[in-house]
C-alpha positions in Angstrom: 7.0 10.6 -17.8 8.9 10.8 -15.1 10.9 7.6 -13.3 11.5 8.6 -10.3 10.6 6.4 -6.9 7.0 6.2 -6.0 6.4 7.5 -2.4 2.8 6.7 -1.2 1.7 8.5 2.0 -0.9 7.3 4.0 -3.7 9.7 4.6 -6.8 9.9 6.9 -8.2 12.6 5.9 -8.3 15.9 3.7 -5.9 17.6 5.9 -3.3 14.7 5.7 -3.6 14.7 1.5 -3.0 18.2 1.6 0.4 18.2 3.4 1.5 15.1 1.8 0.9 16.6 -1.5 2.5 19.7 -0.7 5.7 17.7 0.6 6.6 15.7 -2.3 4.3 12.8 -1.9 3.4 10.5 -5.5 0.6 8.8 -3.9 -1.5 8.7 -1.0 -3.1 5.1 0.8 -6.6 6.4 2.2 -7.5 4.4 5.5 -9.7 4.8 8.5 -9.1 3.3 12.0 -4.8 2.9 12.0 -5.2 1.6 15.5 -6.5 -1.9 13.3 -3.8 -1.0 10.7 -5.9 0.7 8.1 -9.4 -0.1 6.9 -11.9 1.0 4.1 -12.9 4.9 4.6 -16.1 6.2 4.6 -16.9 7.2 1.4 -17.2 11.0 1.9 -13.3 10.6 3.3 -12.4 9.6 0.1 -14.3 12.2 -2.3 -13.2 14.6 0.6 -9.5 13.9 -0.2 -10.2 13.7 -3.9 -11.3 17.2 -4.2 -9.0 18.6 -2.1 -5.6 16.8 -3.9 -5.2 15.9 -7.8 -2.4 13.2 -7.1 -3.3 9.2 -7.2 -5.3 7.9 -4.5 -5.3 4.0 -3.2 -8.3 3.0 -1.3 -8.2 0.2 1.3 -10.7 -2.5 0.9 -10.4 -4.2 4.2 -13.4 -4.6 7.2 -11.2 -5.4 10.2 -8.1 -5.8 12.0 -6.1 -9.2 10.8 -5.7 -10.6 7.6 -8.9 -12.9 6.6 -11.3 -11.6 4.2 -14.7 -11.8 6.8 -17.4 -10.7 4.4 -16.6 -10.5 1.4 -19.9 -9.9 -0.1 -19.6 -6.5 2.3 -16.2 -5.5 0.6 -17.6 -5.8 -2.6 -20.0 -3.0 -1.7 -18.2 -1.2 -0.5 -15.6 -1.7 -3.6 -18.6 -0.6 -6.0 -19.9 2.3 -3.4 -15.8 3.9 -4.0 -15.7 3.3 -7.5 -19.2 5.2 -8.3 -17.6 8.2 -6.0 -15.0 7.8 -7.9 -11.9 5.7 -6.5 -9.6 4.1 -9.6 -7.1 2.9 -7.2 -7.0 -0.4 -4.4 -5.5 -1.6 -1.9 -6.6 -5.3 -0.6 -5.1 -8.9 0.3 -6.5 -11.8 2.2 -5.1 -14.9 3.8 -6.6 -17.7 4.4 -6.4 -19.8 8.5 -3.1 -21.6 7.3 -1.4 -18.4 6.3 -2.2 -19.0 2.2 -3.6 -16.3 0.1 -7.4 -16.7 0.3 -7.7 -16.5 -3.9 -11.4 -17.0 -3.9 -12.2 -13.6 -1.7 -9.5 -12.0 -3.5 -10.8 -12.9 -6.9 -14.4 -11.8 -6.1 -13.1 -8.4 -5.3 -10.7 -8.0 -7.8 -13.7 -8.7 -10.1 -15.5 -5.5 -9.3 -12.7 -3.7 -9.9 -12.8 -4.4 -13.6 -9.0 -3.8 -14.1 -8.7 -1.0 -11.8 -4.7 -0.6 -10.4 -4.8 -2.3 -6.8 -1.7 -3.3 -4.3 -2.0 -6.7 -2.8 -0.4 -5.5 1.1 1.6 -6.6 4.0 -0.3 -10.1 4.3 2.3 -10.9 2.2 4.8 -10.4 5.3 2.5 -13.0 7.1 2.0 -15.6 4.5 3.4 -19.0 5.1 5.2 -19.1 1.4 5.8 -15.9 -0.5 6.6 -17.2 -2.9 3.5 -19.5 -3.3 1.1 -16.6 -2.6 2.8 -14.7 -5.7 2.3 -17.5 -8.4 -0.8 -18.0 -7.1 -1.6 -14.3 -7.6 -0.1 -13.9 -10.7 -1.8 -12.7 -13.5 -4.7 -11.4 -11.6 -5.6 -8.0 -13.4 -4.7 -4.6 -11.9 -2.2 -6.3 -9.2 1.0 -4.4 -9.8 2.4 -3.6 -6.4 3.7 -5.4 -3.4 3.2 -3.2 -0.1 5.9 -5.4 1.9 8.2 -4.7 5.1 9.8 -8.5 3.8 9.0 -9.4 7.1 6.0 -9.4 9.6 8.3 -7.5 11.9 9.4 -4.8 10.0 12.0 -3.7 7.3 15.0 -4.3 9.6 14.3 -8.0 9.8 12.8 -8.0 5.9 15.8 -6.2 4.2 17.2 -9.5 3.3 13.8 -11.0 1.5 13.4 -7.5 0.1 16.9 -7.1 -2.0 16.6 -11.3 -2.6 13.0 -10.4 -4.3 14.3 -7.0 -6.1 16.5 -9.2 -7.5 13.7 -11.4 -9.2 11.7 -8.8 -10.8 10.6 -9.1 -14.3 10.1 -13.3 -13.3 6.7 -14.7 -13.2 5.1 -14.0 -9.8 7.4 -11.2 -9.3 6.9 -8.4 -12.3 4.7 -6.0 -9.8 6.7 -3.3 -7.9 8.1 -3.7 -4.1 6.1 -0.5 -2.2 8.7 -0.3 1.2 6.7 0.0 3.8 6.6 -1.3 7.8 8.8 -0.1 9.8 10.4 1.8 7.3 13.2 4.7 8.4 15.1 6.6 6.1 18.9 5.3 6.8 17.3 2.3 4.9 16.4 4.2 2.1 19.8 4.1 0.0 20.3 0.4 0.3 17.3 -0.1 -0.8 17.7 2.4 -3.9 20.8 0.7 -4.7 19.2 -2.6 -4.9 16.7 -0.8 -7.5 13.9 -0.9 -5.4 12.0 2.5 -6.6 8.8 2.4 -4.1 8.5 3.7 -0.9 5.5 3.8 1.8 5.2 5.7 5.1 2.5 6.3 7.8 3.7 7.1 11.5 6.7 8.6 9.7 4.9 11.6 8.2 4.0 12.3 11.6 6.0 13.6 14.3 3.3 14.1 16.3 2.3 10.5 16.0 -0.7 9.0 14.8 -3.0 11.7 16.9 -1.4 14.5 15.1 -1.2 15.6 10.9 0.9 14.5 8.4 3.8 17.4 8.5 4.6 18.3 5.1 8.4 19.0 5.8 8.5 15.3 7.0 7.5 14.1 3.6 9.5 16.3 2.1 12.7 15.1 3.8 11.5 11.1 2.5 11.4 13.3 -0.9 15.0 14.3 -0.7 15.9 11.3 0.6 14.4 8.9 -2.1 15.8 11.0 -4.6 19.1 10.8 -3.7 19.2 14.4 -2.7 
């Protein structure tokens, strides 16, 4: 089994999955609608990209732009509607109006997943207490990733809370991987692997075209050399 760094790609579409395959990528996060930051895909996105790569696939379960949880019932279709296509993979995390984890939308959802792998992601940069939010998580099944910048603002500001919370892994609250993501660039990349952090998450980056144009599979491959120290 290998143990190399995780590097998850987001993808929009069956196009995207391809070249992020083909360049090196672990893992893709399927989304629809990055101009709100990534929400839940139409189902026949996901079997799209499922048939058309054989790597792991994380689903967003999110309705709209911000962090609360709005319907919940409504996620928890759609949860059930992506796990009979097929999904095994989430992506979710709610916060509440004074910037806590909302546990009870969060628990409902994680329900439905029956154990299925999920990443709790960035609310975590926006939460009033980090820290709080992660004991109060803890334990839930299938969370075993942080998607985190360490900072609402991006890695640049974050890097500090990032290395400070690499440091902590393997203590209660904080056994789940660090995914890198949010302003992300790749002269970060070697601090960050010398700190032992070993996941790594890109969007706009995969795209020098920008968030109109594909995911260029020589881009990815460059955050593959890079990540692995090449």
């Amino acid at each position: 089994m290998s143990t190399r760094a995780v590097l998850e790609v987001i993808a929009l579409d069956a196009g995207d999955a391809v070249a992020a395959q083909a360049g090196g990528a672990d893992r893709l996060e399927v989304v629809t609608d990055i101009a709100a930051d990534g929400l839940t895909p139409p189902t026949g996105t996901f079997t799209a990209i499922r048939a058309a790569v054989d790597i792991d696939l994380r689903v967003m379960l999110r309705l709209t732009d911000g962090f609360a949880a709005g319907e919940v019932e409504r996620l928890v279709r759609a949860a059930r509607e992506l796990r009979a296509a097929g999904a095994t993979e989430f992506v979710l995390g709610f916060l509440d109006g004074h910037g806590g984890v909302d546990l009870a939308a969060v628990e409902r959802i994680v329900a439905e997943l029956e154990g299925a792998p999920w990443t709790f992601h960035r609310a975590i940069d926006r939460a009033a207490d980090r820290n709080a939010l992660r004991k109060q998580l803890d334990g839930l099944p299938g969370l075993d990733t942080y998607l985190t910048a360490g900072s609402a603002t991006g890695v640049d500001d974050g890097l500090p809370t990032l290395l400070a919370e690499a440091a902590r892994r393997g203590e209660p609250g904080y056994e789940q991987r660090l995914l890198v993501g949010g302003g992300l660039r790749l002269d970060h990349v070697p601090s960050l692997l010398a700190a032992g952090l070993d996941g790594f998450h890109i969007g706009g980056a995969a795209r020098p075209d920008g968030w109109t144009g594909p995911v260029s599979t020589a881009a990815v491959a460059e955050w593959r050399r890079a990540i692995d120290g090449e």
